[in-house]
N, C-alpha and C positions, 0 to 999 in steps of 0.2 A: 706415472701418476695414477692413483688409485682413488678416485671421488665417487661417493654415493648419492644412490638415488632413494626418493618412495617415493609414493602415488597418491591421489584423490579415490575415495570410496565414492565414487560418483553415484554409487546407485543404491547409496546409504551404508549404513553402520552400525556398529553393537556391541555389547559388554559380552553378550552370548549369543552361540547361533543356533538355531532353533529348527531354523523351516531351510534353511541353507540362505534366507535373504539376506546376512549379513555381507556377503561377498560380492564384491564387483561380477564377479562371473554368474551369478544369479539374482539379476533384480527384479523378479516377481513377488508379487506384493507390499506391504508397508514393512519401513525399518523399524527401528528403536532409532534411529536416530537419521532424520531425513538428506538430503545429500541439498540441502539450502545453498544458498550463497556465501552467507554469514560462517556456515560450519566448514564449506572448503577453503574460506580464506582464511579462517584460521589454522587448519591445517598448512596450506601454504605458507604464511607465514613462521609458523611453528619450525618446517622446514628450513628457513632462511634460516630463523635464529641458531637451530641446532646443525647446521654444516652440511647440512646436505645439497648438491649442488643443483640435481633437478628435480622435477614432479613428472611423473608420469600419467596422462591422463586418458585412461581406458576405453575402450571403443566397447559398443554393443549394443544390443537390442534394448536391455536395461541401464544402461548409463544416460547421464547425460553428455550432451554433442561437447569432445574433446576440445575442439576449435573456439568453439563457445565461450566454452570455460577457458580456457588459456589465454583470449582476447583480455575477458575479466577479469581477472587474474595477475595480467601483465600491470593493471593501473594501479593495483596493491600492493607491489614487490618490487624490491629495487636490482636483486640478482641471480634471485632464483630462475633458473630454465625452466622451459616446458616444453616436455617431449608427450606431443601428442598425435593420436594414430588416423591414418589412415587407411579405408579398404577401397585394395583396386576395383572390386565388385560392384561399388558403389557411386565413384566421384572420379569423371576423367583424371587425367595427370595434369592438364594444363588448368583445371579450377580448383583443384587440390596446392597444384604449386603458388597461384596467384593468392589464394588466401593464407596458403601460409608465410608467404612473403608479406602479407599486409600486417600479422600478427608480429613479425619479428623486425620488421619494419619500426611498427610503433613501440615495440618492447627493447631495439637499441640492441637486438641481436640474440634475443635470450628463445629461439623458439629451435625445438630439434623435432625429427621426421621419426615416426614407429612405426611402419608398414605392416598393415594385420592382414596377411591371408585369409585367415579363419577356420577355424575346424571344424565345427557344428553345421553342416547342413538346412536343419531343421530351421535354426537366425538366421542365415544365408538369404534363406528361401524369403525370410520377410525384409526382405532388402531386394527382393526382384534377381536375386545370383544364384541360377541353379546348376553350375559349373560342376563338375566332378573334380574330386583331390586336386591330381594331377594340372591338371589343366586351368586351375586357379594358382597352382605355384608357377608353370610357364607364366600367363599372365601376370603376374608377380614380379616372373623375373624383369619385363618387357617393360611394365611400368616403373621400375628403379629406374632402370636403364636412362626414360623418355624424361622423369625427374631431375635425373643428374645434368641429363642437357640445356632441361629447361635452367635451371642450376645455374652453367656455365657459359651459356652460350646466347649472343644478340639475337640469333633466330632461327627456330626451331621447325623443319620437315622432318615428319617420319610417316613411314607408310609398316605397319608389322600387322601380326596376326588379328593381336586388339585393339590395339588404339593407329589412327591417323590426326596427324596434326600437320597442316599448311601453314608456316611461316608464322607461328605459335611465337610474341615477346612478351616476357614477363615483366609486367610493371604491379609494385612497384619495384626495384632494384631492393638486395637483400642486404639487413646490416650488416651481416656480418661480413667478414673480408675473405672469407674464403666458403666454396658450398657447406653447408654443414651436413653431417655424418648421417646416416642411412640406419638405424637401428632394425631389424630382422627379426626373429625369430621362427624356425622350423625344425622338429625333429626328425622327419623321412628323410628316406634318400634324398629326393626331391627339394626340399624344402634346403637341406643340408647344402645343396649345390648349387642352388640359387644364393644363399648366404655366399660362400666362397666365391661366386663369382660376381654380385653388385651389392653386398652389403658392406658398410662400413664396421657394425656394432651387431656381432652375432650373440642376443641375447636366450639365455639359457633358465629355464627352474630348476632351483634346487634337489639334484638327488643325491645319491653315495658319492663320497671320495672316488669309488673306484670305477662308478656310472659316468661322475662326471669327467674325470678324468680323462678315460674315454671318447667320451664323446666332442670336447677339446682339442684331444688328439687326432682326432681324425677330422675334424672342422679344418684343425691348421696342413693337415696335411692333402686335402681338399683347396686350399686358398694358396698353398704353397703351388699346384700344378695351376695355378692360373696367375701365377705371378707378382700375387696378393698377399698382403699382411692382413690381418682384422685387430678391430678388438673384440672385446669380451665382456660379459654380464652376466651375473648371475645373480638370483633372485629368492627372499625366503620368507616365510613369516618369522614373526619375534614373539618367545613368550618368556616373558622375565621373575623372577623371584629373589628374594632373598638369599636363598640356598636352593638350590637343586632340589631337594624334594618341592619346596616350596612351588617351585617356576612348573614342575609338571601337577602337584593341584591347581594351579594357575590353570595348565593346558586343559585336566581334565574339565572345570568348571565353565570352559567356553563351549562342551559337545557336551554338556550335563542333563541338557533337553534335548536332545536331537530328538525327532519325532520318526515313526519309522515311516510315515510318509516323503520327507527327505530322504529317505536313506534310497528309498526307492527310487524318487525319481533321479538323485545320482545316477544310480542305476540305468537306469532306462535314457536317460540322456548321453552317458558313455553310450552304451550301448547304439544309440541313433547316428552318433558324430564320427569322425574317421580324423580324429585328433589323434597322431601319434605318442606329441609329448605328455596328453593326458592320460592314453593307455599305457604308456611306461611309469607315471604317478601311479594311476590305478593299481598297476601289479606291485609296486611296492609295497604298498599300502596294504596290501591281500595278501603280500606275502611276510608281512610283519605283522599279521592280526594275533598271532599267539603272543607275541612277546611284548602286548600292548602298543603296536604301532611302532614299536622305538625299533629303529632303523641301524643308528650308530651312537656314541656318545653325543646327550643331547640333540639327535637330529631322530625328529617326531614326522611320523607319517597321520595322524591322528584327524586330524584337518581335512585329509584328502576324502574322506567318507564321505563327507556332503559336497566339499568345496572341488571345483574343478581348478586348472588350470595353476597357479603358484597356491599352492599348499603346503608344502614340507616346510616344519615348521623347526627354529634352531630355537631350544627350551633349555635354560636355565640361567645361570647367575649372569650378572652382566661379564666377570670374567670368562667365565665359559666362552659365553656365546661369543667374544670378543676373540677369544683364543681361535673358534672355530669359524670364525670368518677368515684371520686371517691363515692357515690352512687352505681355504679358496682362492685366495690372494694368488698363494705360493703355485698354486696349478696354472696361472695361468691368466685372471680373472683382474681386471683394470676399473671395473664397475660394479658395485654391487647396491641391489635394490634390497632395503629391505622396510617390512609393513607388518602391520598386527590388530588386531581386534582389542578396545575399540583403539582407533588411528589414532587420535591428536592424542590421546594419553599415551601412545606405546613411543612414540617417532619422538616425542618431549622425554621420555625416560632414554629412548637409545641416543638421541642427543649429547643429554645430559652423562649419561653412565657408559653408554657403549662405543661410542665413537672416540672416544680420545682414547681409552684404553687400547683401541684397535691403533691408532697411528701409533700412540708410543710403540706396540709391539711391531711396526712396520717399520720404525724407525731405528732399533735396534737391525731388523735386519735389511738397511739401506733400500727400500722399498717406499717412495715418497706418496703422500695422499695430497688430493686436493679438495679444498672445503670450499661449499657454496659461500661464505661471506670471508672479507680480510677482515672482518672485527674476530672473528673465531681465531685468529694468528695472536 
């Protein structure tokens, strides 16, 4: 089954990006358009409508509190999910588990886990986690682990590196009927083996065919020596047009002000953080600057200049873009997120134009989707 996801710009929004504020990943100063109540349930909703099954709700210095949101959230929607994150750095396991059982408690079972490492030191630090790489992905791995049990089990001892917990019960009890799924993300060694060995949903940014390819490849053969299956996620911007020329003056008009004050502190912010999968965006991106960013057909690096973290962006027609999703499908990929600037108008168009185009062509080759609502059936 192949169901999609996008996300809440919790830390605002924009027709263009400017200063780099439009992006979740950089919420320093004011948006074009502010991350309200009003403007995420309409996105959420907007999601219900057009098939998408979850929201994902971002963690960060500049967001706002995912849990927060997804409590809220839950009262507006009748079946959209929400998978929001937490950092081990920040929130034991057993007050992490407890509140998220109380969200999906009262939501009848719609709440999923996104376990954020984190890569930026520099955020880290204003969360009190001055942990090095390494030793924030052990921790990582430790805390899935103490989750799964809280999870599945009446009562919980563990004594391990970072966390202890005596005789830890999780109330309230969880709706749903089985623990639900573990969503990851790491591109290091590190991070990579932590995935294969406690995550459920090894979620990935979008790079090449032959990046990602790879790197799938070697996840599952990673999860295979531990006796594991996963799944899979991969993740992109959307920038749409009428025709192909059209959808890349689309791309160009979103970086048409980049300020080179942004440009900079991209710069200097890679530079401070020890983000793998943003160093491998980054060198795409640098190494596609002559050919205007363009990466492969339709798959734009252009985004990455300011924006950190999911930037590669799929540019052009809804067939295109629908064509090259499922390509992603075919690799491997069970899940796929995708977002764009601004949100509730992009996620309404790929609703609308991109998503069915995508099952019929999945459906053709016996590859089943699942949509967040049965009125979409």
């Amino acid at each position: 089954m192949v169901e999609f996801i996008t996300m809440a710009p919790t830390s605002g929004d924009g027709r263009v990006i400017a200063t780099g504020n439009a992006g979740w990943t950089n919420g320093k100063g004011k948006t074009e358009r502010e991350p309200t109540f009003e403007y995420i349930r309409d996105i959420a909703l907007a999601a219900e409508r057009g098939g998408f099954s979850s929201l994902l709700l971002p963690t960060g210095a500049g967001c706002l509190d995912s849990l927060a949101v997804a409590a809220s959230l839950s009262t507006q929607t009748e079946s959209l999910k929400f998978l929001f994150a937490a950092r081990p750095g920040v929130m034991s396991p057993f007050t992490f588990a407890k509140q998220f059982a109380t969200v999906d408690n009262w939501s009848g079972g719609r709440a999923l886990v996104n376990i954020v490492t984190g890569g930026s030191p520099t955020e880290l630090a204003a969360y009190g986690d001055f942990q090095p790489h390494d030793v924030r992905y052990r921790r990582t791995e430790e805390y899935i682990h103490v989750l799964k049990r809280l999870f599945t089990e009446e009562s919980v001892t563990h004594s391990g590196e970072f966390y202890e917990l005596n005789n830890a019960s999780l109330f309230p009890e969880l709706a749903q009927s089985k623990a639900p799924e573990i969503y990851f993300g790491g591109a290091s060694e590190t991070g990579r083996n932590v995935a294969a060995k406690q995550a459920d949903v090894y979620m990935m940014w979008g790079e090449t065919l032959d990046n990602t390819r790879e790197t799938i490849t070697d996840v599952k053969a990673r999860a295979a020596k531990e006796n594991r299956e996963l799944s899979y996620s991969v993740s992109f911007q959307v920038i749409l047009g009428e025709t192909e020329e059209q959808a890349f003056e689309n791309a160009e008009q979103l970086i048409k002000d980049l300020s080179p004050e942004a440009l900079e502190q991209k710069q200097t912010d890679r530079k401070k953080g020890d983000s793998e999968g943003v160093r491998r965006l980054h060198d795409l991106m640098e190494n596609s600057r002559e050919s205007n960013f363009l990466l492969a057909p339709n798959l734009w690096a252009g985004l990455t200049q300011v924006l950190s973290g999911n930037s590669i962006a799929l540019v052009g027609t809804p067939e295109q873009v629908a064509a090259r999703i499922v390509e992603y499908v075919e690799l491997g990929f069970d899940k796929v997120l995708l977002r764009g600037f601004p949100h509730l108008e992009v996620i309404e168009q790929i609703g609308r134009e991109v998503l069915p185009l995508v099952r019929e062509q999945l459906k053709k080759t016996c590859i089943e989707t699942k949509v967040g609502s049965e009125r979409m059936r």
